[in-house]
N, C-alpha and C positions, 0 to 999 in steps of 0.2 A: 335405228330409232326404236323407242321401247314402245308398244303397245298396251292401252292401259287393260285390263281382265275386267268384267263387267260386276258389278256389285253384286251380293249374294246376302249381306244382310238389308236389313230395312234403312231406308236412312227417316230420321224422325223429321218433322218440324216443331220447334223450338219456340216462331216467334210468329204474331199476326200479321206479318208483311205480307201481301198480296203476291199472286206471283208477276215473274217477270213479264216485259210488255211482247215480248217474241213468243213465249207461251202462251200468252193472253191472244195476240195475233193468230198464230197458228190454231187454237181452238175456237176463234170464232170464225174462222175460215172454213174450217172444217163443215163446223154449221151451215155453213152457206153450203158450199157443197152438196150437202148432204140435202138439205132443202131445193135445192135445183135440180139434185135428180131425181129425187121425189117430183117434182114438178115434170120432169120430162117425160116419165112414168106416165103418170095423168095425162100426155098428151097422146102417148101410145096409146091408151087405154080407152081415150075417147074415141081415137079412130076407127078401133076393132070394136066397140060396143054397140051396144041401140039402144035406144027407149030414155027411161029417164037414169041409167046411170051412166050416160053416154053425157049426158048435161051436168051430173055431177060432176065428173072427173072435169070437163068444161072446166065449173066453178072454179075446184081447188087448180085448177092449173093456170088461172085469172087470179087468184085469191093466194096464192103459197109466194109471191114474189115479194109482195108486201110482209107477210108474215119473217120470210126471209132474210128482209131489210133489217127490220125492226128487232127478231133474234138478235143478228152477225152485229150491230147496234149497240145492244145493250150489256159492254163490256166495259172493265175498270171504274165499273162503283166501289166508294166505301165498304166494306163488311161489315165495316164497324156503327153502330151507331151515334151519329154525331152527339156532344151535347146542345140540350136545348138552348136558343139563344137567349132566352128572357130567363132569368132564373126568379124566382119570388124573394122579396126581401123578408125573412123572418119577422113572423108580429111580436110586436115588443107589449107587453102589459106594463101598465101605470100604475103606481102604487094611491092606493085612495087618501083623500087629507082627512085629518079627524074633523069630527062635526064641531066639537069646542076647543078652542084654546085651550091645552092642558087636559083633556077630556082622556088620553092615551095613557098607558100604564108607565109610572116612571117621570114623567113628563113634568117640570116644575111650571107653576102658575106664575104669573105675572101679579107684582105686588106695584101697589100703590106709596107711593111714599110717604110719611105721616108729616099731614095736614102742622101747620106753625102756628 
């Protein structure tokens, strides 16, 4: 079985496809991760602490779970921005009617017919 050799030039992106949902998965996971042990931190740190940054650490280790959710969450939006749904209908001008009959340049006057 052939082994593939790892890439060495760049590979580009070409097109605005978002990436796949197992890279999307695995980087919000990560987040999570990373925010819980940040969190765990805070727990250690409350224990060995006093005073008021004993209460701090408290806080963020109450407060980083929800932060956490809310991260690992907010994956596979658009990038793109949608179009708006209501688009405006262009204004149409009216052309104005002349004040008199025949008043415009070019314009033939209306004749009477000769009286019998």
């Amino acid at each position: 079985m052939r082994t593939q050799r790892p890439r060495t030039e760049p590979v580009y992106q070409i097109t605005g496809v978002a990436p796949g949902l197992q890279q999307d998965i695995a980087a919000r996971s990560r987040r999570y991760a990373w925010s819980m042990g940040l969190r765990s931190v805070c727990f250690v740190l409350a224990v060995v602490t006093t005073g008021w940054v004993r209460w701090t650490f408290v806080g963020l280790a109450i407060v980083l779970p929800y932060i956490a959710v809310v991260v690992a969450n907010a994956g596979r939006e658009p990038n793109r921005p949608m179009p708006a749904v209501h688009q405006p209908v262009p204004q149409r001008l009216a052309l104005e009617a002349p004040r008199e009959l025949g008043a415009g340049p070019g314009s033939v006057r209306a004749t009477r017919p000769p009286a019998a």
